[in-house]
ZAFINU-540457 format. One record per residue (C-alpha): residue number from 1; x, y, z. Coordinates in Angstrom, 3 decimals. Each point is the difference from the previous one (the first is absolute). Layout:
% residues N
+-----+----------+----------+----------+
:   i :       px :       py :       pz :
+-----+----------+----------+----------+
: NUM :        X :        Y :        Z :
...
+-----+----------+----------+----------+
//
This chain:
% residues 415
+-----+----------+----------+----------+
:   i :       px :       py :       pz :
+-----+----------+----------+----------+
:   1 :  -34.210 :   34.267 :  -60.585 :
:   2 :   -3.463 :    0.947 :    1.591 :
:   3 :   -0.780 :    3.819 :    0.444 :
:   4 :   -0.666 :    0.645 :    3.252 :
:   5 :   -3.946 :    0.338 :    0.135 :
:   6 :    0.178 :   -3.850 :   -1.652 :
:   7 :    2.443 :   -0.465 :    3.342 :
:   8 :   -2.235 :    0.974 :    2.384 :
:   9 :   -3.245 :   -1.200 :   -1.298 :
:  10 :    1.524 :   -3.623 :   -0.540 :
:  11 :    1.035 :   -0.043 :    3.829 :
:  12 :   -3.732 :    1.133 :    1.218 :
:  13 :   -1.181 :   -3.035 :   -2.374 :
:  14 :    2.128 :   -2.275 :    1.760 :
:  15 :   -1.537 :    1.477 :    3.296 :
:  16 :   -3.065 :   -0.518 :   -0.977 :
:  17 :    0.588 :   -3.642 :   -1.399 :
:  18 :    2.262 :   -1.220 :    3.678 :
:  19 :   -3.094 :    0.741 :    1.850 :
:  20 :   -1.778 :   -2.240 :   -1.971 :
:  21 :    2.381 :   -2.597 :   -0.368 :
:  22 :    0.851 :    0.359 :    4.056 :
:  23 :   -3.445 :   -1.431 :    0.597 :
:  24 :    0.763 :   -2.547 :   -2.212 :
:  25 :    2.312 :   -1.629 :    2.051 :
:  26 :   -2.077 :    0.543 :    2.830 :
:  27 :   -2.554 :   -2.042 :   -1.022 :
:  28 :    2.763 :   -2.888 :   -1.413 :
:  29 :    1.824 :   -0.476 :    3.929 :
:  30 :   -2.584 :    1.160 :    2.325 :
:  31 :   -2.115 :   -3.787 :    0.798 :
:  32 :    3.623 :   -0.657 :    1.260 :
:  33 :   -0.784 :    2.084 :    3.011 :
:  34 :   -3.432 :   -0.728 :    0.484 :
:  35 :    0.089 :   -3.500 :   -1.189 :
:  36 :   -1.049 :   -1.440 :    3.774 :
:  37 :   -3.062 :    2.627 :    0.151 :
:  38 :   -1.111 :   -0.987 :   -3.215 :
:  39 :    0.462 :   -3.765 :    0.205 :
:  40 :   -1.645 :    0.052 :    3.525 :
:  41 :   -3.340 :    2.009 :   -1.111 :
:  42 :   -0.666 :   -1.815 :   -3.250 :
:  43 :    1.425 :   -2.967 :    1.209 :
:  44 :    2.753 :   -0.552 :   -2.703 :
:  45 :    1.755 :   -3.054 :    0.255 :
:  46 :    4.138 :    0.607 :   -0.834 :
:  47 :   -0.981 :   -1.581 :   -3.597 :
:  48 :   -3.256 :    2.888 :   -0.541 :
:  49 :    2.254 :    2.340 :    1.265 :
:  50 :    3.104 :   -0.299 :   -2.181 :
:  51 :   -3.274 :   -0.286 :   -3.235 :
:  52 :   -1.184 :    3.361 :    1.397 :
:  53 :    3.115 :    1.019 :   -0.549 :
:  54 :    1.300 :   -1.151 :   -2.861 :
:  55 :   -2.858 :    0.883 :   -1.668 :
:  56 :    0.636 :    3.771 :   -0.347 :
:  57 :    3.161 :   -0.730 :   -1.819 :
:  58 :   -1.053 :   -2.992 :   -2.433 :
:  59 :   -3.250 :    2.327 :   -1.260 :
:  60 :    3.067 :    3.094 :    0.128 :
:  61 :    1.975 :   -2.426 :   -2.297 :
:  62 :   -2.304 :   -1.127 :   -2.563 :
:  63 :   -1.358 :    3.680 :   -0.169 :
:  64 :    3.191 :    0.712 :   -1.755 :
:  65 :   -0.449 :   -1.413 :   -2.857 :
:  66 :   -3.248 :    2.259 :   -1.352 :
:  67 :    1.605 :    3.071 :    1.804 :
:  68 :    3.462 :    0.273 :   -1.381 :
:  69 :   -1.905 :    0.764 :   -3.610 :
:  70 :   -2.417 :    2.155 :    1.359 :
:  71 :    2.497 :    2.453 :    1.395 :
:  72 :    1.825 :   -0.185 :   -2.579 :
:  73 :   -3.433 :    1.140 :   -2.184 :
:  74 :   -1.714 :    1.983 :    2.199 :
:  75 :    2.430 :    1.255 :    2.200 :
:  76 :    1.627 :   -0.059 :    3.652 :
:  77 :   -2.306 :    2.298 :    1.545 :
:  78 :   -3.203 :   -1.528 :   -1.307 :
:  79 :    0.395 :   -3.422 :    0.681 :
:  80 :    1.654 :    1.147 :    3.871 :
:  81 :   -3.355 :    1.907 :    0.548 :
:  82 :   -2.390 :   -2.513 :   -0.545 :
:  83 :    1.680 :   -2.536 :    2.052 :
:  84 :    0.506 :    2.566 :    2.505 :
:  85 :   -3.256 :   -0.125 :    0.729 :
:  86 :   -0.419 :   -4.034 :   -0.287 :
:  87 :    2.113 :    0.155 :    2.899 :
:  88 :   -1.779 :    2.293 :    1.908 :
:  89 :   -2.993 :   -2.129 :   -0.478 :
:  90 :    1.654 :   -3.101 :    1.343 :
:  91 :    1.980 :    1.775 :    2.847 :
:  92 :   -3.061 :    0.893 :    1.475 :
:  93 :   -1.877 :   -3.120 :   -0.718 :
:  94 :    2.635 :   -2.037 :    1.870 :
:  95 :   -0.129 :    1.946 :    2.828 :
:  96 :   -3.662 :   -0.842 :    0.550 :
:  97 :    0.775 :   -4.091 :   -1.069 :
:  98 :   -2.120 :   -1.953 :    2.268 :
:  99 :    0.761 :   -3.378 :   -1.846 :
: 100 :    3.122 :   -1.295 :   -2.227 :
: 101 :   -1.930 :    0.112 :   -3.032 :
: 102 :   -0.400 :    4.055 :    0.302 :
: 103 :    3.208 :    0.088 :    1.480 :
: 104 :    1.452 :   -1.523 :   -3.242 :
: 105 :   -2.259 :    2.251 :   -2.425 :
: 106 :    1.538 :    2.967 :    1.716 :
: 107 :    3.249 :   -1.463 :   -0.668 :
: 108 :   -0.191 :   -0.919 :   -3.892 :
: 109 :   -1.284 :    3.804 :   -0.287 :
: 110 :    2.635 :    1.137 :    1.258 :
: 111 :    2.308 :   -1.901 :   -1.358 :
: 112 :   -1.728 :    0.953 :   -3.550 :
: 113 :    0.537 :    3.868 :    1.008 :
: 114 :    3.144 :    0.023 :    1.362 :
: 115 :    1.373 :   -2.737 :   -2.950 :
: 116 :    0.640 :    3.411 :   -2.568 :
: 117 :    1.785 :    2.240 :    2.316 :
: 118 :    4.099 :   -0.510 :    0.192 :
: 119 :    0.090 :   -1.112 :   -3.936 :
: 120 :   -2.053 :    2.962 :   -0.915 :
: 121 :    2.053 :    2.153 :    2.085 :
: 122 :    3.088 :   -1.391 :   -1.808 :
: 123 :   -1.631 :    0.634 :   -3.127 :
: 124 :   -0.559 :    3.711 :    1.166 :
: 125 :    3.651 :   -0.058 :    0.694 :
: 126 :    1.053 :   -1.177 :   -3.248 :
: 127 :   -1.528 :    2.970 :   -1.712 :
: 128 :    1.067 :    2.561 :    2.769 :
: 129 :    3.868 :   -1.139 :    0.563 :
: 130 :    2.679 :   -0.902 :   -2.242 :
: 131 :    0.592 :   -3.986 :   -0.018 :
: 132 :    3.541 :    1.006 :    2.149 :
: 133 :   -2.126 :    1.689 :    2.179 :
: 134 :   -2.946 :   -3.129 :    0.254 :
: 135 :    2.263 :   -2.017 :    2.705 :
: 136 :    0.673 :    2.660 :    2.395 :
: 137 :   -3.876 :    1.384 :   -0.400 :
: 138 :   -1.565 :   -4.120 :    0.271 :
: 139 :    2.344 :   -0.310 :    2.790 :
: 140 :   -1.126 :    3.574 :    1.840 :
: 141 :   -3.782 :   -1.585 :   -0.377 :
: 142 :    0.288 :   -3.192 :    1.629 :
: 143 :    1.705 :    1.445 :    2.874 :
: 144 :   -2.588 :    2.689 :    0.323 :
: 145 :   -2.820 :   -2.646 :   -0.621 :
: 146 :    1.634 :   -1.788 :    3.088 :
: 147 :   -1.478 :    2.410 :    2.076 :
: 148 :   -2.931 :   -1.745 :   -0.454 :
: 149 :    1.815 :   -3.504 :    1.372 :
: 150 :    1.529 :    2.281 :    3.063 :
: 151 :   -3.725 :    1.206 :    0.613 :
: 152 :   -1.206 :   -3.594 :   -0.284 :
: 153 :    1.859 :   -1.248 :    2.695 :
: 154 :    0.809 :    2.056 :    3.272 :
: 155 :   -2.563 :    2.800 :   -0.541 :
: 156 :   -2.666 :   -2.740 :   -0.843 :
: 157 :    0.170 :   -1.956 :    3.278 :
: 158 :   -0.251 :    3.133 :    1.490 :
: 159 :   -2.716 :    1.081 :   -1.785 :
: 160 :   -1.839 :   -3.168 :    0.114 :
: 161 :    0.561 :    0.084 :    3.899 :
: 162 :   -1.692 :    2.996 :    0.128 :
: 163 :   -2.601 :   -0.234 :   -2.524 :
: 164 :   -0.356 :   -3.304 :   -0.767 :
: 165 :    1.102 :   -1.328 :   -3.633 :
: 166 :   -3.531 :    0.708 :   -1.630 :
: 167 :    0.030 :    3.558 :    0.768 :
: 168 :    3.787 :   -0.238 :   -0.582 :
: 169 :   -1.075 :   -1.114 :   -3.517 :
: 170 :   -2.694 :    2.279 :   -0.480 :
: 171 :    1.704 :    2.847 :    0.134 :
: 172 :    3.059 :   -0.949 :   -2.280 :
: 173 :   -3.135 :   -1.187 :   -2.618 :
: 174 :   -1.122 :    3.588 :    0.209 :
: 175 :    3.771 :    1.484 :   -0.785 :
: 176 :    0.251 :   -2.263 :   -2.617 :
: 177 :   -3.180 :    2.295 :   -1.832 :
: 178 :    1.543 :    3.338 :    0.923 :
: 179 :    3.236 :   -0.952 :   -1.360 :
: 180 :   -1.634 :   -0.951 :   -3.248 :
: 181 :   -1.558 :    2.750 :   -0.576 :
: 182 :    3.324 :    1.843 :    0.485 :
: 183 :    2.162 :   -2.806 :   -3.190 :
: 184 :   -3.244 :    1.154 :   -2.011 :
: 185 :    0.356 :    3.568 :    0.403 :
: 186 :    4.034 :    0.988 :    0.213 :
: 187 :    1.353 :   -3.274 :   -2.027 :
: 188 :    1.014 :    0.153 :   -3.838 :
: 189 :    0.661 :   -2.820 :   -2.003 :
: 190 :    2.710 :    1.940 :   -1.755 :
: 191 :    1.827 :    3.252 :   -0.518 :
: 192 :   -0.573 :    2.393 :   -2.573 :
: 193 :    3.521 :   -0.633 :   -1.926 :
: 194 :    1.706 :   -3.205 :    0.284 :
: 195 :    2.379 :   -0.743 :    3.011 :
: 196 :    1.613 :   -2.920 :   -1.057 :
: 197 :    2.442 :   -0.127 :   -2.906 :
: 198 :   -0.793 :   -3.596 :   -0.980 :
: 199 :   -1.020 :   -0.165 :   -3.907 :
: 200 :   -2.976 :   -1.427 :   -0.804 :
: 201 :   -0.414 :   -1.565 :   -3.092 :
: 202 :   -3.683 :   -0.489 :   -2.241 :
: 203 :    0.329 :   -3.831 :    0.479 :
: 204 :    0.196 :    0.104 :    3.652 :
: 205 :   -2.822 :    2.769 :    0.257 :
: 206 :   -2.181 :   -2.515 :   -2.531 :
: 207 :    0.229 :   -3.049 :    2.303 :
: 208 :   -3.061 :   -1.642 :    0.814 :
: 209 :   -1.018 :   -1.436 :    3.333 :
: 210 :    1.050 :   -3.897 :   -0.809 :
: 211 :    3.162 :    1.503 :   -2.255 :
: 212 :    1.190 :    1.636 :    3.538 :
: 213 :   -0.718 :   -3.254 :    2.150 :
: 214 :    1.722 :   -1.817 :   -2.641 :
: 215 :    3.154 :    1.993 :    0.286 :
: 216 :   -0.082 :   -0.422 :    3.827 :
: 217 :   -0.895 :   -3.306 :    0.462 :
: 218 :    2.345 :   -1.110 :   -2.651 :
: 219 :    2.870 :    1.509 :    1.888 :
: 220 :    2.097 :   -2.801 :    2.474 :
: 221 :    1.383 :    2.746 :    1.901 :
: 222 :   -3.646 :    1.146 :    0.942 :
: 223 :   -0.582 :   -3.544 :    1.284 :
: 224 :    2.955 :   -0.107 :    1.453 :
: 225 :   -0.751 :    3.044 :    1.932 :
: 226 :   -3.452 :   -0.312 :    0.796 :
: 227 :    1.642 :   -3.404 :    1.744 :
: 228 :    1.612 :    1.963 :    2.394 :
: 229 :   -2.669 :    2.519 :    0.299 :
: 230 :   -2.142 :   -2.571 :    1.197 :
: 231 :    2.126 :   -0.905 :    2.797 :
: 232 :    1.113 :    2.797 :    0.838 :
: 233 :   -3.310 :    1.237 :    1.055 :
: 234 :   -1.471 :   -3.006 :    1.087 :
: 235 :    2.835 :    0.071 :    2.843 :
: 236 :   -0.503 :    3.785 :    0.999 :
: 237 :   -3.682 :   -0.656 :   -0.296 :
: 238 :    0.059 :   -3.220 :    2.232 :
: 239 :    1.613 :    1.510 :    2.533 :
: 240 :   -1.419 :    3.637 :   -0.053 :
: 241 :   -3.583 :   -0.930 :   -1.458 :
: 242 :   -1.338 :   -2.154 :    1.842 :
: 243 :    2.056 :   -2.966 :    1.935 :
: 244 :    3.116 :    2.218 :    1.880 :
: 245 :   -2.900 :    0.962 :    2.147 :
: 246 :   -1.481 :   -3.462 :    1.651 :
: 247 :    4.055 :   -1.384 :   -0.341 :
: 248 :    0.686 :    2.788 :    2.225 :
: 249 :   -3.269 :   -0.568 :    2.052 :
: 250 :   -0.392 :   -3.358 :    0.447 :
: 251 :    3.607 :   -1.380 :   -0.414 :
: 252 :    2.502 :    2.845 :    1.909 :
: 253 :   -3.061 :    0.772 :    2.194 :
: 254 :    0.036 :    3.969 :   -0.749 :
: 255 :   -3.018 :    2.259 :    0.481 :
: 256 :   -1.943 :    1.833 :   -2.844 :
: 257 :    1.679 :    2.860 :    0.892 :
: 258 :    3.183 :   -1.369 :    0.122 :
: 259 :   -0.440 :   -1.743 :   -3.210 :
: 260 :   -0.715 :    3.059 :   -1.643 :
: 261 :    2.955 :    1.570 :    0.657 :
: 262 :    2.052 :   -2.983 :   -0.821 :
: 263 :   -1.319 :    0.002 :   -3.290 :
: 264 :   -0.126 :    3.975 :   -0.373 :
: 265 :    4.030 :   -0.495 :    0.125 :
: 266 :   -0.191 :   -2.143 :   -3.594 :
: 267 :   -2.434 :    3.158 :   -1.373 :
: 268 :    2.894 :    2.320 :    0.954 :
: 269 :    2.665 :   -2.370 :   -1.318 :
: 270 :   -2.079 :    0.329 :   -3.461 :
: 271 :    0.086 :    3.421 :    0.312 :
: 272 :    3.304 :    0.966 :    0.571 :
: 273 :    0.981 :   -2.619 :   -2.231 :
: 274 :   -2.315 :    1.245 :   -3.090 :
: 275 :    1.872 :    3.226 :    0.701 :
: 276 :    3.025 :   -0.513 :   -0.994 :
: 277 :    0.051 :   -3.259 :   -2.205 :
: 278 :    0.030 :    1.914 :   -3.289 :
: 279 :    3.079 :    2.077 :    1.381 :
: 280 :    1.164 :   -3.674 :    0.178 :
: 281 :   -0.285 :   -1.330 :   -2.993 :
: 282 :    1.713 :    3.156 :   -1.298 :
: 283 :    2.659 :    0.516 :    1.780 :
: 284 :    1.441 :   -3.455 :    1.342 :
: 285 :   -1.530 :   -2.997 :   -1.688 :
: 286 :   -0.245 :    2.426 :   -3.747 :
: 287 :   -3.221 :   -2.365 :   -0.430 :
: 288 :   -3.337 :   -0.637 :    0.902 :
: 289 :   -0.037 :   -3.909 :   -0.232 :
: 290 :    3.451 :    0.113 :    2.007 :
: 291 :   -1.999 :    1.577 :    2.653 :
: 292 :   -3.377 :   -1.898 :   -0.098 :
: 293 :    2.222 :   -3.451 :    0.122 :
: 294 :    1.999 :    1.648 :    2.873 :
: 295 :   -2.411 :    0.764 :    1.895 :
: 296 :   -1.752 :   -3.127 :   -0.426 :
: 297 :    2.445 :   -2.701 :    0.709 :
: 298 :    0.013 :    2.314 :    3.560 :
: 299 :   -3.758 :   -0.678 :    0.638 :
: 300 :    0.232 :   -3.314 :   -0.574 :
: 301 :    2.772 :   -0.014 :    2.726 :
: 302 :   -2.371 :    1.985 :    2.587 :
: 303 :   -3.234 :   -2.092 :   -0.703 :
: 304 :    1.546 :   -3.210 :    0.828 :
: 305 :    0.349 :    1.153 :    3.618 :
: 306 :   -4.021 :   -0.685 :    0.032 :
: 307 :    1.228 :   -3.938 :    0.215 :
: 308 :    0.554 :    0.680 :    3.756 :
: 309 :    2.961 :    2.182 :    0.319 :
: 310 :   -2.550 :    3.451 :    0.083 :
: 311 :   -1.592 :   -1.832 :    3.687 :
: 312 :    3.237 :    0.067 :    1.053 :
: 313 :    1.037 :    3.502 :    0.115 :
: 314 :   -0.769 :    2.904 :    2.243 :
: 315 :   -1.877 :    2.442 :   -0.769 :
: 316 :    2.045 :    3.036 :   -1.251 :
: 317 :    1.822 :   -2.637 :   -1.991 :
: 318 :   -3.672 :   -1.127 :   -1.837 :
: 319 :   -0.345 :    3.387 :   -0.510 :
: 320 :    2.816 :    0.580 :   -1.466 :
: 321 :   -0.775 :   -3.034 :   -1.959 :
: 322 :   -3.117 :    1.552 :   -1.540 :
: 323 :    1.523 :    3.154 :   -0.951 :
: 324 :    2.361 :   -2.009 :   -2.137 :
: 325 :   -2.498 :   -1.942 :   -1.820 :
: 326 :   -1.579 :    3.446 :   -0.902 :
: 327 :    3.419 :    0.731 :   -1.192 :
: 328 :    0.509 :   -2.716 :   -1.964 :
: 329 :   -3.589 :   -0.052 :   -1.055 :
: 330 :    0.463 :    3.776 :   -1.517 :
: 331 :    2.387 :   -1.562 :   -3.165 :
: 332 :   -3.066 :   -1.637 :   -1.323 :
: 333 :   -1.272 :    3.435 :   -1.162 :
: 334 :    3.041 :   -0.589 :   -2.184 :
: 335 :   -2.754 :   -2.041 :   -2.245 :
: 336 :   -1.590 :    3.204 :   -1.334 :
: 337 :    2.894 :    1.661 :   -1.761 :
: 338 :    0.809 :   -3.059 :   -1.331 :
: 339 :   -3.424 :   -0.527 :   -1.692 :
: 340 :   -0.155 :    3.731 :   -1.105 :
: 341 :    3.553 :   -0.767 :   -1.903 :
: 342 :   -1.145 :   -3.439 :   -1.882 :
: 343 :   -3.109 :    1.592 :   -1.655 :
: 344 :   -0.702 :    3.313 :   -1.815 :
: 345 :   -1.831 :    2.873 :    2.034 :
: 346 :   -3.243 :   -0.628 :   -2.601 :
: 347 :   -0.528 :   -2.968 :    1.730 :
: 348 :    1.183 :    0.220 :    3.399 :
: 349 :   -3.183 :    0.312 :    1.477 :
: 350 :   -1.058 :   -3.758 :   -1.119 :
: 351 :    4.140 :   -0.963 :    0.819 :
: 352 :   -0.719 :    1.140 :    3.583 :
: 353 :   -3.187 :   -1.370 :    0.562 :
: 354 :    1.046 :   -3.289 :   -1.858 :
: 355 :    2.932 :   -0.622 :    2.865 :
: 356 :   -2.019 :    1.459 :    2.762 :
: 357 :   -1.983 :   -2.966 :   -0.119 :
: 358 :    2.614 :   -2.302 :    0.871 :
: 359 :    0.789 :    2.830 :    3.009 :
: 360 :   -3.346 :   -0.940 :    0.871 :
: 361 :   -0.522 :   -3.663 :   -0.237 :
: 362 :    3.144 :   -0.061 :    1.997 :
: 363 :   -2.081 :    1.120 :    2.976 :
: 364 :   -3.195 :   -1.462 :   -0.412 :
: 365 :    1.524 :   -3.662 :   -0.508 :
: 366 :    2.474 :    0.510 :    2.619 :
: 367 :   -2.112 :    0.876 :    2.611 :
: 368 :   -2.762 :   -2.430 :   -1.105 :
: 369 :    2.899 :   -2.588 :   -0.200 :
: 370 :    0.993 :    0.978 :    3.520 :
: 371 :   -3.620 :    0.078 :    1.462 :
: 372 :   -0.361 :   -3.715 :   -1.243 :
: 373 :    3.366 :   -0.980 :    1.472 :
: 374 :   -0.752 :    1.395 :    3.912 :
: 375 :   -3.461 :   -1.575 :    0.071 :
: 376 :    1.096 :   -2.940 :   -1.303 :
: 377 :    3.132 :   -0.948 :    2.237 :
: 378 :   -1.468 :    2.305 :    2.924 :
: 379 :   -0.943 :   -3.594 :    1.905 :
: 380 :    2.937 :   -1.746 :   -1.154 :
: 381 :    2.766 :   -0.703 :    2.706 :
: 382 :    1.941 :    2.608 :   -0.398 :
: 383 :   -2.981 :    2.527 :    0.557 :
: 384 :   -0.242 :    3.876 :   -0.823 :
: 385 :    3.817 :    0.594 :   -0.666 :
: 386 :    0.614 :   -2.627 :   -1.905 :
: 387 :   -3.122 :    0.621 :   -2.297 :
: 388 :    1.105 :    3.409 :   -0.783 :
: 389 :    3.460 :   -1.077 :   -0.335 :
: 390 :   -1.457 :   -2.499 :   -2.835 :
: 391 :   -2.182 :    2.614 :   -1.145 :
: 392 :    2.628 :    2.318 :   -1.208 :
: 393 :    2.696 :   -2.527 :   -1.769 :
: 394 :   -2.340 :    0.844 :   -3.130 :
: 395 :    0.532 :    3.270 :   -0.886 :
: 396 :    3.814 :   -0.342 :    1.925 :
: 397 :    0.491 :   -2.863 :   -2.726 :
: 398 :   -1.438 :    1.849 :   -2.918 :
: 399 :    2.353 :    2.624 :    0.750 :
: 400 :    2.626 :   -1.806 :   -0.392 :
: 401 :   -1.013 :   -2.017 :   -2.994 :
: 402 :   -0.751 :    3.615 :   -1.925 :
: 403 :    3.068 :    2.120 :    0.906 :
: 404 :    1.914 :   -3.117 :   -1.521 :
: 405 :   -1.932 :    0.428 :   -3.215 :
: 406 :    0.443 :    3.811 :   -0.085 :
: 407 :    3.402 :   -0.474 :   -0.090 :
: 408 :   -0.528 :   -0.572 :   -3.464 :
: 409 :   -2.158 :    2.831 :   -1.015 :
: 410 :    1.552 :    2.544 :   -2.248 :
: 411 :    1.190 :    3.661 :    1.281 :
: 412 :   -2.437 :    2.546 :   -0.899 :
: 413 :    1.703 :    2.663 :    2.026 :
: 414 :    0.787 :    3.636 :   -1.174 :
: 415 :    1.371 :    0.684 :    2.813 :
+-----+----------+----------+----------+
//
């Protein structure tokens, strides 16, 4: 057990780490909202729009792969720092984007900086918490982090009403510095004395970079996983990233306002959701695959109703709607405890990393996917609605296709 001064300084490092990681998701959900303003001043057609996009989140995927070995060699709160400050850099830059090409620099900076953040954090965790604490902790961090979707979708249309979204942009890019400087400061890779009970041996301290990636890689229940990991985010993400906004828009006919707060009710699904899904796992389904298949199968259910059914209801119902796909959404955090229970804690930094890229690939092909779908059946017959009912049968499909494969994933649970 932790004494208590190791107790209360992990809890101000997690402070210090959900501000950072709250921006975060700001920056990964908030074109949803100001998709139209951005499309109509740089003149993005749906297919630039959905690149602009996606872009943040394929340069955030392939960064994983050199950062998961850097934090595990040079630490959590190094490698956070200095891409802290990448994505300053690129917050501000976008804000000031006069063309797409500057709009898209700012984006692969920040998609560099912000690419290090959760699986460092995790790796934090791992050295701070026990591994039967890591669930309930991962869990705790996402639904903090969510914040920064909540902020991202009401509070932005607001803001950007006010302000407009370059000055709206601005100022977050300026944040993003401050809080920076604070993860450099106040955060600690690790505690003085060990938290965690979990042996480690000299042959797992001794592994080399491609030794690591070979134990990962060579794993089918990784694959398996990182199956459903893409899906699973690609669906949140095509819904809360970028294309929930102009299917609310331009197909249901709501204002950027009101879109906002339809899509603010999936951030506090998430939330709530991320809450309590550890407590779960533990005390009904006894296991953390149990619970990410669960929960799952149930947003496969609730994204089919954007085939049609969604126009069709009113809309308290659609809200309500939304706040379940956050719920259902939330089990997919399920994915980290999972990964921290396959691989030794010497090498969970590269683990993390390693299936963070599928996370992330989810959501950059999805949306990119998506963005090629609308513009191209846009003139077709059946018009708007029936190109973004089209345009989300891929990542509804590829749900389906990986929670059948999971099915056949080992347990890893210690639950």
């Amino acid at each position: 057990m932790p004494d208590q001064q190791t107790r209360r300084q992990r809890w101000i490092i997690f402070s210090v780490l959900a501000l950072m990681y709250i921006l975060v998701y700001f920056y990964r959900v908030s074109l949803a909202v100001v998709a139209g303003d951005i499309s109509r001043e740089l003149s993005l057609t749906p297919q630039q729009l959905g690149s602009l996009s996606g872009i943040l989140f394929y340069v955030y995927a392939v960064a994983q792969i050199p950062l998961g070995p850097m934090i595990d060699r040079l630490g959590s709160r190094l490698v956070i720092s200095g891409c802290g400050v990448l994505t300053a850099i690129g917050g501000i830059l976008f804000s000031q984007a006069e063309t797409l090409s500057t709009a898209m620099a700012a984006r692969v900076l920040i998609g560099i900086g912000t690419a290090s953040v959760l699986m460092a954090t995790f790796t934090i965790f791992s050295h701070w918490f026990s591994k039967q604490e890591f669930g309930r902790v991962s869990g705790f961090m996402v639904a903090v982090g969510n914040l920064g979707n909540l902020s991202a979708t009401a509070p932005l249309a607001l803001a950007v009403a006010a302000f407009g979204w370059r000055n709206s942009f601005l100022i977050i890019g300026i944040g993003q510095a401050l809080v920076t400087m604070l993860v450099y400061t106040m955060a600690k890779d690790r505690p003085a004395k060990a938290v965690s009970a979990e042996p480690s041996s000299t042959a797992t301290q001794s592994l080399g970079l491609l030794a690591a990636w070979r134990q990962i890689f060579s794993s089918r229940d990784f694959w398996l996983l990182a199956v459903i990991s893409f899906f699973w985010y690609g669906n949140y993400l095509a819904l809360q990233g970028l294309w929930g906004g102009p299917y609310l828009m331009e197909v249901m006919g709501l204002s950027r306002a009101a879109t906002g707060k339809m899509l603010m009710f999936t951030s506090l699904g998430f939330i709530s959701g991320s809450m309590v899904t550890d407590t779960i796992a533990r005390k009904f389904f006894h296991s953390y695959k149990k619970t990410l298949l669960v929960g799952q199968m149930v947003l496969l259910v609730l994204m089919c109703a954007f085939f049609g059914i969604a126009e069709l209801l009113p809309l308290p119902v659609l809200a309500v709607l939304f706040y379940a796909i956050g719920l259902a959404v939330s089990s997919g955090v399920m994915i980290y405890p999972i990964v921290r229970s396959m691989f030794p804690v010497t090498i969970v930094g590269t683990a993390l990393t390693s299936l963070n890229f599928f996370v992330l690939m989810g959501a950059a092909m999805t949306q990119h996917v998506m963005g090629l779908v609308v513009g191209g059946l846009k003139q077709g017959a059946g018009g708007i609605p029936q190109a973004f009912h089209g345009a989300f049968v891929f990542p509804v499909a590829g749900l389906a296709v990986a929670i059948f494969l999971f099915f056949f994933a080992m347990d890893y649970s210690e639950v």
